[in-house]
Backbone as numpy.savetxt, mean C-alpha at the origin, in Angstrom:
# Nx Ny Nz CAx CAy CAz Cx Cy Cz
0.12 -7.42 -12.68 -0.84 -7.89 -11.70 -2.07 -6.98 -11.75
-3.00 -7.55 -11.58 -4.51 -6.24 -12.13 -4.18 -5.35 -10.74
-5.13 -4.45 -10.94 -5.37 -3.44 -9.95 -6.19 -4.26 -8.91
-7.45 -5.01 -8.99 -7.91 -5.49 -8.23 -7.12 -6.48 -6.83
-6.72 -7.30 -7.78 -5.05 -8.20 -6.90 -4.53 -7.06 -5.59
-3.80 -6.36 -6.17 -3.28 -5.46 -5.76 -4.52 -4.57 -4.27
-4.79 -4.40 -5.28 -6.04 -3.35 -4.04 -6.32 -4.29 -2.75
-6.55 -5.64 -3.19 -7.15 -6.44 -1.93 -6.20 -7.08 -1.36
-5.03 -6.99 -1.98 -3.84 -7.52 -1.09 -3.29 -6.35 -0.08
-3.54 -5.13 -0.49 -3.21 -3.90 0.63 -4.43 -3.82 1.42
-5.32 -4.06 0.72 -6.42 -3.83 2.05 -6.71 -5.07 2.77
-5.82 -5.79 2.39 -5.67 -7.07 3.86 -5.09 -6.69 4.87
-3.77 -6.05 4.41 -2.89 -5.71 5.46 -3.11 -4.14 6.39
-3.78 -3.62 5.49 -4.45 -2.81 6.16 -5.58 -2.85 7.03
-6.51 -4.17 7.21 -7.77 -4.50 8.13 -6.84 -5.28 9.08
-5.97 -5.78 9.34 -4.95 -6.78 9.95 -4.59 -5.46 11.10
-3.75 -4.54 10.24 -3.54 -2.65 10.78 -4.10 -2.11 11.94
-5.30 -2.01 10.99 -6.50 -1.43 11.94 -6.68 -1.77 13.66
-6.14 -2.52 13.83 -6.38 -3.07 15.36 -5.78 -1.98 16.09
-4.71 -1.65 15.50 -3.33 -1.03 16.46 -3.90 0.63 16.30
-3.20 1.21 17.23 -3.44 2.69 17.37 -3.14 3.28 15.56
-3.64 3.96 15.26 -3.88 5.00 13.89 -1.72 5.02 13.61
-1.38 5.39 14.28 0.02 5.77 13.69 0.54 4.92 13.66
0.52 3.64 14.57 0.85 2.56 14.53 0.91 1.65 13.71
-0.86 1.34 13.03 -1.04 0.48 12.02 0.10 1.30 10.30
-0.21 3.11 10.23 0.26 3.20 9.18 1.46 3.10 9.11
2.30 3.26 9.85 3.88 2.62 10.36 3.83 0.81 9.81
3.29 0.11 10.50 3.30 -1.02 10.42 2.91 -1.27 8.98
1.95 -0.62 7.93 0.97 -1.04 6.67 2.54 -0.73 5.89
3.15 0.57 6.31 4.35 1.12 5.08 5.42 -0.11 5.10
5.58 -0.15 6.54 7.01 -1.43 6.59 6.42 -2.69 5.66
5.63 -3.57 6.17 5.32 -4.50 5.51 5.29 -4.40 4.03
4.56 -3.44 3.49 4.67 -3.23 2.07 6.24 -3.19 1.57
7.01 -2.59 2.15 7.97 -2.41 1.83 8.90 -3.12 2.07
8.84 -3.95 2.87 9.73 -5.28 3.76 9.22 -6.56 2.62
8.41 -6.38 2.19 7.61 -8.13 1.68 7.12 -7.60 0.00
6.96 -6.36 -0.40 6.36 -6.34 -2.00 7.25 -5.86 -2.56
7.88 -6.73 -3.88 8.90 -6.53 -4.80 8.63 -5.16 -5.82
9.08 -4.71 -5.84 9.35 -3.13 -6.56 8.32 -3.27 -7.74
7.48 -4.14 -8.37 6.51 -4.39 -9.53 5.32 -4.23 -8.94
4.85 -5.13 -7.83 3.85 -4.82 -6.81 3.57 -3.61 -6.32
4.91 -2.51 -5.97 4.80 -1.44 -5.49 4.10 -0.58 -6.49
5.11 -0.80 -7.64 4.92 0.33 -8.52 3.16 0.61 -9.35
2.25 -0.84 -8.82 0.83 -1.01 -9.60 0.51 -0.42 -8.34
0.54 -0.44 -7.00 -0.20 0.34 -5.87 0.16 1.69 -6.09
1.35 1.98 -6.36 1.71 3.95 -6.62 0.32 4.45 -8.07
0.24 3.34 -8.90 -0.22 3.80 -10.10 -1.64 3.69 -9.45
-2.08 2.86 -8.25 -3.50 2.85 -7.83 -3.65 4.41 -7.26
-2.50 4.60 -6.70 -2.68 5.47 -5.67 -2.83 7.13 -6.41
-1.65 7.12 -7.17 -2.08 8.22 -8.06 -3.35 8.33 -8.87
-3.84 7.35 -9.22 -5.40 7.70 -9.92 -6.50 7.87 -8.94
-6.16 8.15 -7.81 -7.16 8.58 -6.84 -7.16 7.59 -5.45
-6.66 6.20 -5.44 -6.98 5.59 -4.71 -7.80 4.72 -4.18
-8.74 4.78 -5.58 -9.93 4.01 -5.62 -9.91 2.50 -4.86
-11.09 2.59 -3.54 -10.79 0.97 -3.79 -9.89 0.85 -2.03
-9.08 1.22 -1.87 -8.23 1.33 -1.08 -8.37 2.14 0.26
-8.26 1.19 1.54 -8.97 1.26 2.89 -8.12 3.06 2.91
-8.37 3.78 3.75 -8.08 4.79 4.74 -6.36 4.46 5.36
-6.22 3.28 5.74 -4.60 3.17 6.10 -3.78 3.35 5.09
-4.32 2.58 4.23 -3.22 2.31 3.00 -3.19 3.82 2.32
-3.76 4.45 2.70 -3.87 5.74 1.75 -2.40 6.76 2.78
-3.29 6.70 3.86 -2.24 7.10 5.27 -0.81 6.40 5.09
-0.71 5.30 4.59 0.89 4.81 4.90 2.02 5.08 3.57
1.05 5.58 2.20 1.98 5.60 0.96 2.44 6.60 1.19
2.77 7.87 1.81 3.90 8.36 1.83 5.12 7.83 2.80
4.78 6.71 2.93 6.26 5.92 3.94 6.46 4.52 3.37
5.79 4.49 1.66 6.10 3.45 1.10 7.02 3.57 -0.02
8.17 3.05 -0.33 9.42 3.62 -1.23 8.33 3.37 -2.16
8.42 4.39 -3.34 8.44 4.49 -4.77 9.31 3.84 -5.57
8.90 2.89 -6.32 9.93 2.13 -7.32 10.26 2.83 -8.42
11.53 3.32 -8.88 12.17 3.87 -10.05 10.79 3.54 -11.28
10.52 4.34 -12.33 9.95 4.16 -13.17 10.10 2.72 -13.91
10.12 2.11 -15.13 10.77 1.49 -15.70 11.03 1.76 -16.67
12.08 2.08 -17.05 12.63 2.62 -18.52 12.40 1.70 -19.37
């Protein structure tokens, strides 16, 4: 899935977020990601996230340490 896909599908759910108090939305941005994006999805947002994050609102940055990491793929 490109990076772009990806980027604007977290920063949906992250402007959706935003309403709710700061700890709230990043609570809410990690579950959803993690409740609804299949371990392939995850693993192109970890690879966004490690190259800096480019692209990607302030929540979503706040919620990837409460988003599981998908096993590499061997």
């Amino acid at each position: 899935m490109p990076a772009e896909k990806i980027t604007r599908m977290a920063n949906q759910i992250a402007r959706f977020m935003e309403s709710k108090p700061h700890d709230e939305g990043v609570s809410l941005t990690a579950s959803h990601i993690n409740d609804f994006w299949e371990p392939r999805m995850r693993r192109h947002l970890f690879a966004i996230l490690d190259a800096g994050g480019e692209g990607l609102r302030p929540l979503v940055i706040d919620a990837a340490p409460n988003i599981r990491r998908p096993e590499p793929v061997a």
